[in-house]
Backbone as JSON, one array per atom type, in Angstrom:
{
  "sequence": "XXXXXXXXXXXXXXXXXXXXXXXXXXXXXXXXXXXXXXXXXXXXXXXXXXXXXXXXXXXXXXXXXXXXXXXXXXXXXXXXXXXXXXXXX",
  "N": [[8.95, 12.85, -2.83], [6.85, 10.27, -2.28], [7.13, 8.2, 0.18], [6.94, 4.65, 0.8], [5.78, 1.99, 3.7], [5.85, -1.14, 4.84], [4.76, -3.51, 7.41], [6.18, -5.05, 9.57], [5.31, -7.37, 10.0], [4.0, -8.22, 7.66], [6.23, -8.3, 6.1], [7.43, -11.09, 6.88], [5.79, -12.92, 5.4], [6.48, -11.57, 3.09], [8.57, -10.35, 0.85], [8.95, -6.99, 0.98], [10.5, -3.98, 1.32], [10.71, -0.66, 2.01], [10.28, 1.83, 0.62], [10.66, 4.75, -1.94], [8.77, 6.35, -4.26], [7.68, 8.42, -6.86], [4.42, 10.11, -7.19], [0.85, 10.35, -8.0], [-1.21, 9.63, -6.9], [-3.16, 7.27, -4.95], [-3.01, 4.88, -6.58], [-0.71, 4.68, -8.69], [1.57, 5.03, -7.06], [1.25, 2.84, -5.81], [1.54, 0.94, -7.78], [3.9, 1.74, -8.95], [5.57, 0.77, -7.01], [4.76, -1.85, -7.38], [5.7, -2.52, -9.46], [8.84, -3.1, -8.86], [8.68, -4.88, -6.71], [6.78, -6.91, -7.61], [5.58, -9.4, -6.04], [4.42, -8.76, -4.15], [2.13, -7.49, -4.97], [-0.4, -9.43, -5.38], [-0.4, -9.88, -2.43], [-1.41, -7.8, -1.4], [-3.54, -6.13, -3.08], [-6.54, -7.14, -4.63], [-8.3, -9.76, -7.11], [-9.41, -7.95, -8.47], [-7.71, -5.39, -8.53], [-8.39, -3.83, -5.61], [-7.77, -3.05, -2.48], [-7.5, -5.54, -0.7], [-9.68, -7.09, 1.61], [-8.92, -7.01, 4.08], [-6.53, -6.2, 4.75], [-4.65, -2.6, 5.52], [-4.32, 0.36, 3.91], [-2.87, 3.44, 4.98], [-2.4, 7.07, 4.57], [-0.55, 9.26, 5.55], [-0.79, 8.55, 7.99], [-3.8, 8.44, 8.2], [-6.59, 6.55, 7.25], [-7.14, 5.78, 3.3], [-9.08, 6.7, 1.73], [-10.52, 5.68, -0.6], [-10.58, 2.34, -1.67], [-11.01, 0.9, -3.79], [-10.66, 1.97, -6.51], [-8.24, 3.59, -5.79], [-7.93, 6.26, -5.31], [-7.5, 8.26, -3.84], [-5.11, 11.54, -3.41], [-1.56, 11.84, -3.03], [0.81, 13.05, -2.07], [4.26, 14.8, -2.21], [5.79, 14.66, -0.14], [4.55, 12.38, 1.16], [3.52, 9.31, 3.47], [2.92, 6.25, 2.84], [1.54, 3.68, 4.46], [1.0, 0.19, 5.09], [-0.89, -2.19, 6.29], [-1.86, -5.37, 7.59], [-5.03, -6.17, 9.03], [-6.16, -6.64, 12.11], [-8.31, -9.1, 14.45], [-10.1, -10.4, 16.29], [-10.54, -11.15, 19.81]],
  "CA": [[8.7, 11.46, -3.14], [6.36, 9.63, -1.25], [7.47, 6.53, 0.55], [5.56, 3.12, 1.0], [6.36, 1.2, 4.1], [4.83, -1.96, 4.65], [4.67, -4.16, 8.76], [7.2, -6.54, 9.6], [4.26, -8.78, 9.74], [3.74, -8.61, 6.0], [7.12, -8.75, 5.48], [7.46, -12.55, 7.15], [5.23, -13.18, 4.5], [6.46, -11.56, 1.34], [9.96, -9.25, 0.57], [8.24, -5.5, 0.91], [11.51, -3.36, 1.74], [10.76, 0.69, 2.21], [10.51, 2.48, -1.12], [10.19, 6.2, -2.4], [8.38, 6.91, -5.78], [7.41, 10.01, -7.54], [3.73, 9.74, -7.7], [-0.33, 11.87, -7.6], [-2.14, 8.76, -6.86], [-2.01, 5.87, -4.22], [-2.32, 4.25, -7.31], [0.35, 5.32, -8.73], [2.29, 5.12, -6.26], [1.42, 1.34, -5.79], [1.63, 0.05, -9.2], [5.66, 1.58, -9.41], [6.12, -0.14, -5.88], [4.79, -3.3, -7.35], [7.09, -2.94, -10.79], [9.89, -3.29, -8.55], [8.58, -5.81, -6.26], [5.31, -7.86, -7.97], [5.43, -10.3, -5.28], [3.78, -8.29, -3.16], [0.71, -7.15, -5.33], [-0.99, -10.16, -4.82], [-0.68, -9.89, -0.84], [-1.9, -6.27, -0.97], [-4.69, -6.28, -3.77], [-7.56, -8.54, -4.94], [-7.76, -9.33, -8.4], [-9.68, -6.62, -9.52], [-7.01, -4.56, -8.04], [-8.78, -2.97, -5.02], [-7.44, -3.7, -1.42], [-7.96, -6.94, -0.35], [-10.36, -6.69, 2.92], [-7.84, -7.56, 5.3], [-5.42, -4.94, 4.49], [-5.25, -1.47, 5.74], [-3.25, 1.93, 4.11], [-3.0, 4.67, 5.09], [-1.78, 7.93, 3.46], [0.59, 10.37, 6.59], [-1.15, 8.03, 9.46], [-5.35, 8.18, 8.11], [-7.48, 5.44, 6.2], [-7.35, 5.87, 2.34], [-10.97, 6.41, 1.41], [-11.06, 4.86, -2.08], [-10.41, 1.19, -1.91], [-11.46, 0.55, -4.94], [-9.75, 2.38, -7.48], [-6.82, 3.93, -4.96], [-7.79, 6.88, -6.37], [-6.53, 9.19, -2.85], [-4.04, 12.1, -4.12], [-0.61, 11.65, -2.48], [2.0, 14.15, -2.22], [5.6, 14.46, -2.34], [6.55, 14.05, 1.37], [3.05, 11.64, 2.19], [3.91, 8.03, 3.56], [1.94, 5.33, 2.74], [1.76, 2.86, 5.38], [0.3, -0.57, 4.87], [-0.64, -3.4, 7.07], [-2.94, -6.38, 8.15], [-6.03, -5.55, 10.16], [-5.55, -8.04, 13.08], [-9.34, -8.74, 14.4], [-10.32, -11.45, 17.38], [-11.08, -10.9, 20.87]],
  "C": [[7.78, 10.85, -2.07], [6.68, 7.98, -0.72], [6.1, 5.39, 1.12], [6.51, 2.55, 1.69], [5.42, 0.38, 4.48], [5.42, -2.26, 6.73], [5.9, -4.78, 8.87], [6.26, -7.73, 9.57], [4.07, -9.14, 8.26], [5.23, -8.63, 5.65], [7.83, -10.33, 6.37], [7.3, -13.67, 6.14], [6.21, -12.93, 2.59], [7.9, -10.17, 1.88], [9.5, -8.03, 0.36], [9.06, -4.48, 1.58], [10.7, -1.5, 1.7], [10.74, 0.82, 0.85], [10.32, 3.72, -1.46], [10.26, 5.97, -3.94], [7.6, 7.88, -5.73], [5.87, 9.13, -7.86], [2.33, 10.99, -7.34], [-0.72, 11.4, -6.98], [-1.55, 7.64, -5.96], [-1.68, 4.65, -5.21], [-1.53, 3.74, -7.8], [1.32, 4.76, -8.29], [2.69, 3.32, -5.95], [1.89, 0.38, -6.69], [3.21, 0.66, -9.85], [6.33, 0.98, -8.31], [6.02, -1.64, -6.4], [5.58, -3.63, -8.43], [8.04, -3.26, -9.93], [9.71, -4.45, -7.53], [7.36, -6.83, -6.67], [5.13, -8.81, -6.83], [3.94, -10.22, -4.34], [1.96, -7.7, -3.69], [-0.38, -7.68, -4.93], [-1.53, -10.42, -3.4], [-1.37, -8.64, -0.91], [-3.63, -6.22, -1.76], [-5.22, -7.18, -3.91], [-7.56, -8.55, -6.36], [-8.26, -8.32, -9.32], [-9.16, -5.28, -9.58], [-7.84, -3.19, -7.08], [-7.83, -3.82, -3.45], [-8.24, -4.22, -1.02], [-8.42, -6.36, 1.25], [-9.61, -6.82, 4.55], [-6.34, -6.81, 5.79], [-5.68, -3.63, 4.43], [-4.08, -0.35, 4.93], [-4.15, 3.11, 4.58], [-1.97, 5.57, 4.91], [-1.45, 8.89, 4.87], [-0.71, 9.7, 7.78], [-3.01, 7.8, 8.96], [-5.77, 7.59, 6.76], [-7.6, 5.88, 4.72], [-8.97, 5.77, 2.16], [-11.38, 5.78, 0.02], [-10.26, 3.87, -2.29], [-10.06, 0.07, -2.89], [-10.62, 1.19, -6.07], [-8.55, 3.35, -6.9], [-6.63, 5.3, -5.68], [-7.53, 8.5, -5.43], [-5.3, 9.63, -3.82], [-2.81, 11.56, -2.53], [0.18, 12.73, -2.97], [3.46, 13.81, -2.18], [5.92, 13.91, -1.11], [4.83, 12.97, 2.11], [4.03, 10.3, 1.95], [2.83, 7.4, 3.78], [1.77, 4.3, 3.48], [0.77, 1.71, 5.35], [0.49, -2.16, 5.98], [-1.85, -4.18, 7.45], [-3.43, -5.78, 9.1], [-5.88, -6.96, 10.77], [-7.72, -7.81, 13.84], [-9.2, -9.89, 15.4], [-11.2, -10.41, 19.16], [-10.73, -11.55, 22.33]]
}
C-alpha cells in the first residue's frame, strides 16, 4: 500500500491524517486520499488538478516529475510525502 503523509503545517490548515491506499499512480493514489478527505484537494491541487505551485510531493523522499497529470508510478511500499515549499530569505 502506499501511504500519503502530509506536514503538520498543512495540517493547521486543513484535517490531512496519514493514509494507505492501494494504488499505480500518484494519481491514483491522490484522488482515493481525497475520496476520504476532499477538504484537502483544494489545498493540494489547482483546479485543473495539477499541483498547486506552492506545494511539493515527493514519492520515497524525491520530487514527483509530472505535476501536471501526477502521472509518477508508485508502488506498494512508496510514501508520498507532501508539503509547502517555504521560500524568503
Amino acid at each position: 500500500m502506499t501511504t500519503i503523509r502530509f506536514t503538520s503545517t498543512i495540517q493547521r490548515h486543513v484535517s490531512a491524517p496519514d493514509l494507505e491506499v492501494d494504488a499505480n499512480t500518484v494519481d491514483e493514489a491522490l484522488d482515493r486520499y481525497f475520496d476520504r478527505y476532499p477538504d484537502v484537494r483544494s489545498y493540494v491541487l489547482d483546479n485543473q488538478g495539477a499541483v498547486r505551485h506552492h506545494m511539493l510531493v515527493l514519492a520515497d523522499g524525491i520530487s514527483i516529475t509530472d505535476r501536471l497529470r501526477l502521472s509518477d508510478s508508485v508502488g506498494s511500499d512508496t510514501e508520498l510525502f507532501i508539503f509547502q515549499a517555504l521560500s524568503g530569505g
